[in-house]
LUMDREN-464711 format. One line per field, with one value per residue (C-alpha): x, y, z; residue number from 0; residue in one letter. Coordinates in pm, whole numbers. Example, Ala and Ser with C-alpha at 12.3 -4.5 7.8 and 13.67 -1.06 7.14 Angstrom:
px	1230;1367
py	-450;-106
pz	780;714
pos	0;1
code	a;s
***
This chain:
px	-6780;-7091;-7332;-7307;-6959;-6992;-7263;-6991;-6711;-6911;-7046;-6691;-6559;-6847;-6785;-6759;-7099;-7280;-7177;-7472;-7525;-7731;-7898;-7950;-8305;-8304;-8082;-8256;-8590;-8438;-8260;-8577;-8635;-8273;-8072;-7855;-7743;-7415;-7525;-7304;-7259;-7109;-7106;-7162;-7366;-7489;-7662;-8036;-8165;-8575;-8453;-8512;-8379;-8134;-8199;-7868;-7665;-7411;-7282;-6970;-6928;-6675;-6727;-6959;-7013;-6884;-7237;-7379;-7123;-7189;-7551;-7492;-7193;-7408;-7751;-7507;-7441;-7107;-6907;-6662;-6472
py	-18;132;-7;243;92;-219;-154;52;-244;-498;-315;-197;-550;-629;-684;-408;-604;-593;-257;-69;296;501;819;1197;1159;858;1006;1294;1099;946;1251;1453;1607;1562;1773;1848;1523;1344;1090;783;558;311;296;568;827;879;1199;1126;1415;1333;1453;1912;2063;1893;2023;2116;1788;1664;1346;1088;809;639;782;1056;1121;1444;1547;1472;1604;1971;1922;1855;2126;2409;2327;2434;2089;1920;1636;1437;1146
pz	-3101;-3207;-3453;-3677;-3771;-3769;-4015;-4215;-4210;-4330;-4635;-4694;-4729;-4966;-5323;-5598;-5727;-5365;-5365;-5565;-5681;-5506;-5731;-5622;-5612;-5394;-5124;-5173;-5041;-4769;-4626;-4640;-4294;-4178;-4361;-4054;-4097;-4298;-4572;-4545;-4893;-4899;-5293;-5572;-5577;-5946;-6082;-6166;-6415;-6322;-5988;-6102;-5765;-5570;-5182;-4985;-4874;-4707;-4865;-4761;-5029;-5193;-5507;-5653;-6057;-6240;-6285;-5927;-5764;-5971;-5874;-5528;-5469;-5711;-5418;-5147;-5039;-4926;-5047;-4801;-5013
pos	0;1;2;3;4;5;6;7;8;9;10;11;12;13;14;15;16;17;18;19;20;21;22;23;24;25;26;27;28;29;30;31;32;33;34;35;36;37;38;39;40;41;42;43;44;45;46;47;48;49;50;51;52;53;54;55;56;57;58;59;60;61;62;63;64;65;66;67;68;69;70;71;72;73;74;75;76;77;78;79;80
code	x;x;x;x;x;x;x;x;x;x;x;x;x;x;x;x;x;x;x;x;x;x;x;x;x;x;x;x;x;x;x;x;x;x;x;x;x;x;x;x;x;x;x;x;x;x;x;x;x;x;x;x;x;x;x;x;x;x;x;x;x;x;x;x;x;x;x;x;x;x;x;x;x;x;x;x;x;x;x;x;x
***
């Protein structure tokens, strides 16, 4: 067992409430200088319209809004649900 998933589990059997959103522009910050790299959410990823260009990602989450999931698909970016 790696880390890595036990990390995963235990936010998975978290409540819906300990479960928080996470915006575009947010993931967007902490991705920056590993875009090679898959984004794992354990939550939803909302759209955040402050955030102008959305830089190519590749996102897993649970769930991703209608309008992030344009934004992120239209910068070239990839969406594993």
């Amino acid at each position: 067992e790696s880390k890595f998933n036990k990390i995963i589990l235990k936010r998975l059997y978290l409540s819906r409430t300990n479960r928080p959103p996470i915006s575009v522009s947010r993931l967007a910050r902490y991705m920056q200088g590993k875009e090679e790299k898959i984004a794992v959410v354990v939550g939803t990823v909302t759209d955040d319209v402050r955030l102008f260009e959305v830089p190519k990602l590749t996102v897993c989450a649970l769930k991703v809004t209608e309008t992030a999931r344009k934004r992120i698909l239209a910068a070239g970016g990839e969406l594993l649900t």
